[in-house]
N, C-alpha and C positions, 0 to 999 in steps of 0.2 A: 550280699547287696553292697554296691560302689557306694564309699563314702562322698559327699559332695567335694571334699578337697581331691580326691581320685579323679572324677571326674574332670575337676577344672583343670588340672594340671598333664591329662592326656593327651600325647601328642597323635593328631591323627595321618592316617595317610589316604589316597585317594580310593585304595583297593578296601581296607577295610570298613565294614559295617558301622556307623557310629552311635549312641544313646542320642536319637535327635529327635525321639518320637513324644511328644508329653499327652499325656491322656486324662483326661479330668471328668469328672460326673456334672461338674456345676462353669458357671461364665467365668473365664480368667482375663475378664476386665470387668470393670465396675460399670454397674447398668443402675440409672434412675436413683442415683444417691444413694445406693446399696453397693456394700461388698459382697463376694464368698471364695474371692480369691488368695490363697494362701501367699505369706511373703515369700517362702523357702521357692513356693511356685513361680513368684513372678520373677524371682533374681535367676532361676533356671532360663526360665526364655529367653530373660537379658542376658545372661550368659550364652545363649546359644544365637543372638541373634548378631552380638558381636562375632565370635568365633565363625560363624557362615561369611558376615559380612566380609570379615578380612580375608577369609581362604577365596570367596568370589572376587576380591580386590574391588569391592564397590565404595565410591564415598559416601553415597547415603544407607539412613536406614530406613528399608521399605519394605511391606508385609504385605499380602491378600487377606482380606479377612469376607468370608464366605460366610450368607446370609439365606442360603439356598433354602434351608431346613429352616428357619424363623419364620422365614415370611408366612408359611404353611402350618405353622407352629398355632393351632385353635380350639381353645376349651378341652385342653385334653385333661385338667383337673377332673372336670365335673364328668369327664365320659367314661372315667373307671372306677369309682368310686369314692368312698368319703363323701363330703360332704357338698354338693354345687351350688352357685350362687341361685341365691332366692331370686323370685322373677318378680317385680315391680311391676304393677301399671295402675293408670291414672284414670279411675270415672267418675261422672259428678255424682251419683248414688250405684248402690248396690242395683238398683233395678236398670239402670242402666248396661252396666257388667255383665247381668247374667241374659241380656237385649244383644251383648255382640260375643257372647263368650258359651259357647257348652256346656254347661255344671250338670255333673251329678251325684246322685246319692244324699244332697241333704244336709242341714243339720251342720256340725262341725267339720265334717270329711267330704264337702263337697268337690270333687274331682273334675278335671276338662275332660271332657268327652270326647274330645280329638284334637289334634295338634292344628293351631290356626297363628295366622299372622296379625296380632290386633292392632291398629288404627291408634294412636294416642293424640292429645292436644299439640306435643308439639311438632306435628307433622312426619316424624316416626314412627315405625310399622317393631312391635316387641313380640318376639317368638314364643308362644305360649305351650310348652309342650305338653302331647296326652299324658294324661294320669298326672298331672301337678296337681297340689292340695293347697283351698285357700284357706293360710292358717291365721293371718290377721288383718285389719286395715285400720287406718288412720285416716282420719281427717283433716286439713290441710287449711292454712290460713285464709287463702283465694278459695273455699268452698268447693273445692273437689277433695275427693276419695284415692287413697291410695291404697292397693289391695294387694298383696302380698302373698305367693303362692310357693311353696315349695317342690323342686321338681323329683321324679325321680330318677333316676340311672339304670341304662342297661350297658355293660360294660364293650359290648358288642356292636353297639347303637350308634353310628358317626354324626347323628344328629343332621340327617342335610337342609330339613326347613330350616332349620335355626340358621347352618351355613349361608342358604339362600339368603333371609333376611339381612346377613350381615355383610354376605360380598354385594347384593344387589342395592338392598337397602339403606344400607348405611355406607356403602362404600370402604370397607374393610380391607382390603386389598388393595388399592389403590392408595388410602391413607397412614396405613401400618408400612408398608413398603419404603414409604418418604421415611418414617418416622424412624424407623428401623436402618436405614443408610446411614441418615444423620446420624443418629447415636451413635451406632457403631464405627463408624469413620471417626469422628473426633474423641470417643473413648479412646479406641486404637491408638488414637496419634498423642494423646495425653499420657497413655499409659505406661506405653515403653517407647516412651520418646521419640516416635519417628520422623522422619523428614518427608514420607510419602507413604501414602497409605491406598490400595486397591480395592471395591468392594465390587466380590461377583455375587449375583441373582442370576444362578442357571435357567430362571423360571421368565425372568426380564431381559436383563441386558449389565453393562459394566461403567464402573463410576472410578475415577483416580483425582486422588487430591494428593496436594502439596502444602507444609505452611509458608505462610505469609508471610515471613518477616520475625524476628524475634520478640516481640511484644506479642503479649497476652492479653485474652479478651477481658472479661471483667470477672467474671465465674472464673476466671484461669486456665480455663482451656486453649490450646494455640489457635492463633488466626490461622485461618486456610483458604486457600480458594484451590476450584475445579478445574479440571483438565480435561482438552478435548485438543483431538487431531485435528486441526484444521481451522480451530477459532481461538477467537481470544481467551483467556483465563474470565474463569468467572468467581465471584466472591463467593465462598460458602457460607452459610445460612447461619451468624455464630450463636443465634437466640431466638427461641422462638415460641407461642403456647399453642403446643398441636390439638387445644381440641377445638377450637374455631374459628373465623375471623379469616379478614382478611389477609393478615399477616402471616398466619400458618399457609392459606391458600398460595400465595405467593412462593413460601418456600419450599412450598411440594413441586411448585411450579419453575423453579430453577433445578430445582435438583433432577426430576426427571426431562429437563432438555438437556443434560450435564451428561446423559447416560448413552452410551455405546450398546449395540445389539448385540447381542451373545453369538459365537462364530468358532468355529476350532482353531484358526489362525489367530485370534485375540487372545484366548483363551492361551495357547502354546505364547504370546508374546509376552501377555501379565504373568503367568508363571513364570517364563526364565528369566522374566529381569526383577526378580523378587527376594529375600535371604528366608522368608517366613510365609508359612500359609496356615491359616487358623482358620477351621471349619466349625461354624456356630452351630449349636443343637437345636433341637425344632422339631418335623414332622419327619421321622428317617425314612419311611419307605417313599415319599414323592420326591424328597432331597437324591436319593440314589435314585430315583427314577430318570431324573433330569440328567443326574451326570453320566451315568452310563447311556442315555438316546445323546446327550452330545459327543459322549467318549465316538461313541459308535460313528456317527457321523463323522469325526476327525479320521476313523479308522478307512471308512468306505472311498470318504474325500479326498483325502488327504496324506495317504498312506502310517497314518500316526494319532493317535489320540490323547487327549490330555493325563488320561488316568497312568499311563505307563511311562511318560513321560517326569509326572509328581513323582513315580517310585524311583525312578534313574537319577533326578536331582538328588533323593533323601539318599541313595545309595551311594552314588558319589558326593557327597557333603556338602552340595551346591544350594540347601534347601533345608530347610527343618519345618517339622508340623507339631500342629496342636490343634487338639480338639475336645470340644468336651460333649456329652451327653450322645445326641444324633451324629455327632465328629468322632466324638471318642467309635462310636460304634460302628461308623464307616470305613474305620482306621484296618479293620481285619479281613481277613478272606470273603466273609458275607456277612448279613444283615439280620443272622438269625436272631440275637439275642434282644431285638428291637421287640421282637414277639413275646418275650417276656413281660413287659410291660403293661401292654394293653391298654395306653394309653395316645397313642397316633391314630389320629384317625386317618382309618385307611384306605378312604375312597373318593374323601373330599374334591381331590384335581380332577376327576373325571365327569363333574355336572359343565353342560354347555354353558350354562353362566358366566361359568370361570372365563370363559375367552378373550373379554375385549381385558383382562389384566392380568395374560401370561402370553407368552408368544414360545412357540414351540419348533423345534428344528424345523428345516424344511421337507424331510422325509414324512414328517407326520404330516396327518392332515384329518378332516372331523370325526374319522373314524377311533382316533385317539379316545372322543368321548363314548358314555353310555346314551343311550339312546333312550332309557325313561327316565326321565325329571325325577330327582330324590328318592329312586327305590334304591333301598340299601342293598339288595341282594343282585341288581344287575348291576349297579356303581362298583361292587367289589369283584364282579365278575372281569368286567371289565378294568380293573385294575391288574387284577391279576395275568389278564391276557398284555397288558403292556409290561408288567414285571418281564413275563415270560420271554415276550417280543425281543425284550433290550437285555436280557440277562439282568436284570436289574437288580435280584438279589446282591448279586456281585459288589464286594467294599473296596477300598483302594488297595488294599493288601499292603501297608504301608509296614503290618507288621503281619509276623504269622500266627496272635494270639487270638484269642478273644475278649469282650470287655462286654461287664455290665453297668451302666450309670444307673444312680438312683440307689445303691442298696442300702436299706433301710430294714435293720431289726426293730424297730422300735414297736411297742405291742400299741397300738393306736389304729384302729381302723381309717382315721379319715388321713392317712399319711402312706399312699402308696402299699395299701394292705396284699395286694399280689405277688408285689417285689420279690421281697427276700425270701418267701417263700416260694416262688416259681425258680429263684437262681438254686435253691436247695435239691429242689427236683430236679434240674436238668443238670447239675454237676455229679461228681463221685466225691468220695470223699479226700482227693488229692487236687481238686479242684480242675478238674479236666470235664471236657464239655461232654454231657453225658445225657441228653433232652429224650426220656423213653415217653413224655405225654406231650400232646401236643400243645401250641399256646398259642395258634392263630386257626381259628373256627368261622369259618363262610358258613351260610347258610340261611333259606329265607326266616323273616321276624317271625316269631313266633315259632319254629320251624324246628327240626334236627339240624345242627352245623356239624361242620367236620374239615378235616384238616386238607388244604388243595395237596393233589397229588404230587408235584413239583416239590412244596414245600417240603411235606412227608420224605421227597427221594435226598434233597437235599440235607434236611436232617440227620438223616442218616447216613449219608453220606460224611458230615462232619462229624460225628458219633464214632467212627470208626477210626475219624486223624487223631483224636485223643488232646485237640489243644486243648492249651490253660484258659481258663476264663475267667478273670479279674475282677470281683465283686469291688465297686467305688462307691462310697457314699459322697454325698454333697461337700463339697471343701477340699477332698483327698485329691491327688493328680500320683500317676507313675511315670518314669520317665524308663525308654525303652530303646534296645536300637533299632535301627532299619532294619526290617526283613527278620526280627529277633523272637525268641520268645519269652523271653524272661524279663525279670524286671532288675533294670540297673539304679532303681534309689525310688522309693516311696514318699510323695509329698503332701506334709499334713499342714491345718493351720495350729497357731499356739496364741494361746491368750495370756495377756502379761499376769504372770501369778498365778498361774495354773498350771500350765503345761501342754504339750502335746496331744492333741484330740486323738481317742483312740481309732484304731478304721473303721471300726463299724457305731464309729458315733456319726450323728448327720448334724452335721452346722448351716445352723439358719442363717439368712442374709442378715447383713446389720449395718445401722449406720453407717453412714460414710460422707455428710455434710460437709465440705469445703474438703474434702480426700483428708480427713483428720486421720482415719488408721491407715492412711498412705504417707503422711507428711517426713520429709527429708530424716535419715535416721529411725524410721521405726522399724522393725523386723517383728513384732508382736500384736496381734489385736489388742484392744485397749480391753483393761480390766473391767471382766462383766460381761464380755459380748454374748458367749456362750453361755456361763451362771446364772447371768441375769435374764436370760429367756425360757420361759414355762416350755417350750419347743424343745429344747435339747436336752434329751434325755440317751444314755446309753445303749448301743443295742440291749436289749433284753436278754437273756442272759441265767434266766433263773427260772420265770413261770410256765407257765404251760405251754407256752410257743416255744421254749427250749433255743434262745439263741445259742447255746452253746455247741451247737453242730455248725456254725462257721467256722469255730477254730481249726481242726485240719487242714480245711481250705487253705485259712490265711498262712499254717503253717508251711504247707506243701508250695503253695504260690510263692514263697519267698516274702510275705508281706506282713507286715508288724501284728502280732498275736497276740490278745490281751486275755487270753487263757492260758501263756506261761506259768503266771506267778498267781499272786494276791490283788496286782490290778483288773484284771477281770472278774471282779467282783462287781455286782450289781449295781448298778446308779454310778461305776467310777467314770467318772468321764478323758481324766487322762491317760495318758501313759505315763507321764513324769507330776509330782505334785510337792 
C-alpha cells in the first residue's frame, strides 16, 4: 500500500493510469453541522484537485458535485430494518381517531387495518401505514390528542403511499431538491476551497456558481452567486430556514430559475471544463437509471456519451473522482452491490406523480411509468424493464473493482443488520466478489419473490471475473487508480488521543458547529468524538455473529487488518492507542 508521501511526490505522465479515484462509505463534505469526513480524506482531494488543476493548466478551482442519487434518497432507514420513525398524528379524542382511522384488535395492540392517508389540523395529510401499533398518546396544551403509532417494516416494501403523500402532499421533491443544491454547492465551495462549483440533477436539470468576491458571509461560508448562459448573475441564497415562509419560498424560487435542463452537450461541456467530479450517495438504482438513459442519449445523438467520456478524463489525468455510498458504488463495472443493502427503494421513480418534478430525456416518454398507482409489484416491474431498457445496471467503470459502503459488524440490530452479513455471503474469503444467494427479490406482497432473470445472469456473470470488493464502513475512503484494481492507500478518521479507527469500526457523524474539527491546523477530530458516543462500538469481533471472518478479507484486499496482532481485540477501537 502507497505511502501518502509516495503518492505526493509521484511524477505523472499522460499514458499512465493515476490513484485519482477516492471512494468513501459516508459525505466528504460536512452536511447540516455534522462531520464524517476524515482529515487524511479531505487533504487527498486537495491534493488531487491541485495536481488536476495544474496538469489542465486552469486558474480556477472547479468541481461537479452530483446530486443525482440524494434527491431520490427516502426513508431508506425505516424500509430495512431497525427501528423507523414513530408516526404522529393529532385528534381532539380518541373517538375521534378511531372515526377517521382503521383500528384493530383492541386493548393495547390496537393495529391500522389498512394503510390511509389521515387529514391533520394543520392542513397535512400523515401516511398511516397497515399494521402500525398505537402504543401511546398525550395530551396537549390546546386540548387535542396526540397518538403515537409504531410502524412496522417489510424490507421489501418501497412504501409508495407514504411516497405519494410526501412528493404530492407535502411537496418533497420539489423542496428537498432546493434544499439539497443549496447545501451542497456552498458545502463544496467552503470545503475545498473552490472558485466554481457545478451541480448536476440528472433527474432536473444543471446549476453553476461562482464566489462573490472575497468576503465571507456571516456563518463564514463564501458569497456566491449563479450563473446562467445568457443572463445576468444572480445572488445565491447565502441564508435561509427551509422549512417555511416566505423567505425559504423565495429561495427555492431563485435557485430553480438559476437552473439549466439536463442535455448531453452540457453535460460533455460541465464535465470537460471541471478538475473534480464528486457523485453524492442516495438512491443508486434511479441515480444509474438517469445516467445511463442520458449516457444513452449522448450515445444515439451525439455520437459520444458522458459516461466514457468521465473514464477518458480520469485516464488521462484531466479529472479525478469521488464518491461515496451510491458514488462509491457507481464507480465499478455495475451496480450489483447496491443489492446488498436493501435499503434503496426501488421503484419509487416509476409512479406518474413523480412527473411534474423530474423531466426525463426526450426518447422517454409515459411509458417510462407503471401503469397502477402504488402497487409495488408492477412499480418494480417496471423498473426493472427500464433498468433493462438503458443497461442501467451498468457503473462508470471508473475503476475495475467493486465497493460496498455501509459495512458495519457491529452486533445491533437497529444499525444496518443486513450489511455485513450479506457482504460475507457474497464474497470468498480473499475478498473477491463471490454472490451464490441472491439479494434483490421482486415479487407480489405477500407473495414468493425471486431474483429477475437479468439480474441472476448478470451475477453471475461478475462471479466468474473474480473482482475485489471493498468492505467501507462510515468514515473510511480508499483511494485507487483509474481503471485499477487495488487499493493505492486506505483513508481513516483519528481522533486526538486515540488513534486511528480500525476499518471495521463505523464513525458516527459529529459535531462540527462553526467547522471547529475543520478549523486552520487541525488534522485530528477533537477528543471524544468517537469515545464519547454510546454508537461507536467496534466491529464485533468475538460473539456469536463472529466478526472475525472479515479479517482475510481485509487482509487479501490490501486493507488495514485489526486481526494482525492484539488490537483486534474486542471493543478496541483503534489501531494505534
Amino acid at each position: 500500500m502507497a505511502s501518502p508521501s509516495s503518492i505526493k511526490n509521484t511524477t505523472f505522465s499522460v499514458e499512465k493510469p493515476r490513484p485519482n479515484v477516492i471512494l468513501s462509505a459516508a459525505y466528504l463534505m460536512p452536511v447540516s453541522g455534522k462531520a464524517i469526513t476524515a482529515h487524511s480524506t479531505r487533504a487527498r482531494v486537495l491534493g488531487l484537485l491541485e495536481e488536476t488543476r495544474v496538469r489542465r493548466g486552469d486558474g480556477e478551482r472547479s468541481m461537479i458535485v452530483d446530486v443525482s442519487a440524494t434527491c431520490w434518497n427516502w426513508d431508506t432507514y425505516a424500509i430495512v430494518a431497525g427501528k423507523p420513525s414513530p408516526v404522529a398524528v393529532m385528534f381532539s379524542d380518541e373517538e375521534e381517531l378511531r372515526k377517521c382511522l382503521p383500528l384493530e384488535g383492541g386493548g393495547n395492540r390496537d393495529a391500522v387495518g389498512e394503510g390511509i392517508l389521515l387529514p391533520q389540523p394543520s392542513g397535512k395529510k400523515v401516511w398511516m401505514p397497515k399494521g402500525a401499533v398505537l402504543k401511546e398518546s398525550n395530551k396537549k396544551e390546546d386540548g387535542m390528542t396526540e397518538f403515537i403509532f409504531e410502524a412496522p417494516v417489510d424490507p421489501n416494501d418501497d412504501r409508495l403511499e407514504h411516497w405519494e403523500q410526501e412528493v404530492v402532499g407535502n411537496r418533497h421533491l420539489h423542496e428537498w431538491r432546493a434544499k439539497l443544491v443549496w447545501n451542497s454547492m456552498r458545502s463544496m465551495m467552503r470545503f475545498y476551497n473552490l472558485d466554481r462549483i457545478v451541480c448536476w440533477d440528472l433527474s432536473w436539470g444543471i446549476w453553476e456558481a461562482v464566489r462573490d468576491g472575497d468576503e465571507a458571509c456571516d456563518d463564514g461560508f463564501p458569497r456566491m452567486k449563479f450563473r446562467m448562459e445568457g443572463k445576468e448573475d444572480m445572488k445565491f441564497p447565502p441564508s435561509v430556514k427551509w422549512d417555511a415562509g416566505a423567505e425559504a419560498e423565495e429561495a427555492r424560487e431563485t435557485i430553480y430559475s438559476c437552473c439549466r435542463p439536463v442535455g448531453p452537450g452540457l453535460l460533455s461541456e460541465t464535465l470537460t471544463g471541471v478538475s473534480g467530479y464528486y457523485l453524492v450517495g442516495g438512491n443508486t438504482y434511479t441515480m444509474s437509471l438517469f445516467h445511463n438513459m442520458w449516457d444513452r442519449e449522448g450515445l444515439e445523438n451525439r455520437g459520444g456519451g458522458h459516461m466514457q467520456l468521465l473514464r477518458d478524463q480520469l485516464k488521462d489525468g484531466t479529472l479525478f473522482y469521488i464518491g461515496h455510498s451510491a458514488g462509491l458504488i457507481m464507480s465499478g463495472p455495475n451496480i450489483l452491490t447496491a443489492t446488498f443493502k436493501g435499503i434503496d427503494a426501488f421503484s419509487i421513480v416509476t409512479q406518474q406523480y413523480n412527473a411534474p418534478f423530474m423531466r426525463l430525456p426526450p426518447s422517454e416518454d409515459k411509458t417510462f411509468f407503471a401503469k397502477e398507482k402504488n402497487d409495488l409489484l408492477s412499480a418494480r416491474t417496471k423498473m426493472l424493464e427500464n433498468m433493462s431498457k438503458h443497461d442501467a445496471w451498468r457503473g462508470f467503470r471508473a475503476v475495475e473493482a467493486l465497493a460496498f459502503p455501509h459495512y458495519d459488524a457491529r452486533p445491533r440490530v437497529a444499525s444496518f443488520p443486513q450489511s455485513a452479513e450479506t457482504y460475507l455471503r457474497a464474497t470468498n474469503e480473499r475478498g473477491q466478489f463471490a454472490q451464490a444467494e441472491a439479494s434483490l427479490l421482486v415479487g407480489a406482497r405477500g407473495g414468493e419473490r425471486a431474483e429477475p432473470e437479468d439480474v441472476t445472469r448478470l451475477r453471475e456473470e461478475t462471479n466468474a471475473k473474480s473482482l475485489p470488493c471493498y468492505p467501507i464502513a462510515n468514515g473510511h475512503a480508499i483511494l485507487m487508480e483509474a481503471g485499477g484494481l487495488g487499493v493505492e492507500e486506505a483513508l481513516s478518521p483519528v481522533e486526538e488521543g486515540g488513534g486511528v479507527l480500525h476499518w471495521d469500526t463505523y464513525m458516527p457523524y459529529v459535531g462540527n458547529e462553526d467547522w471547529a474539527n475543520f478549523a486552520p491546523g487541525r488534522d485530528q477530530f477533537a477528543a471524544g468524538s468517537f469515545t464519547g458516543d454510546e454508537d461507536t462500538i467496534a466491529g464485533d469481533r468475538s460473539s456469536d455473529y463472529d466478526g472475525v471472518r472479515i479479517f482475510s478479507r481485509l487482509e487479501a484486499l490490501g486493507l488495514p487488518n485489526p486481526g494482525v496482532n492484539d488490537e483486534g481485540a474486542p471493543g478496541r477501537l483503534f489501531r494505534s492507542e
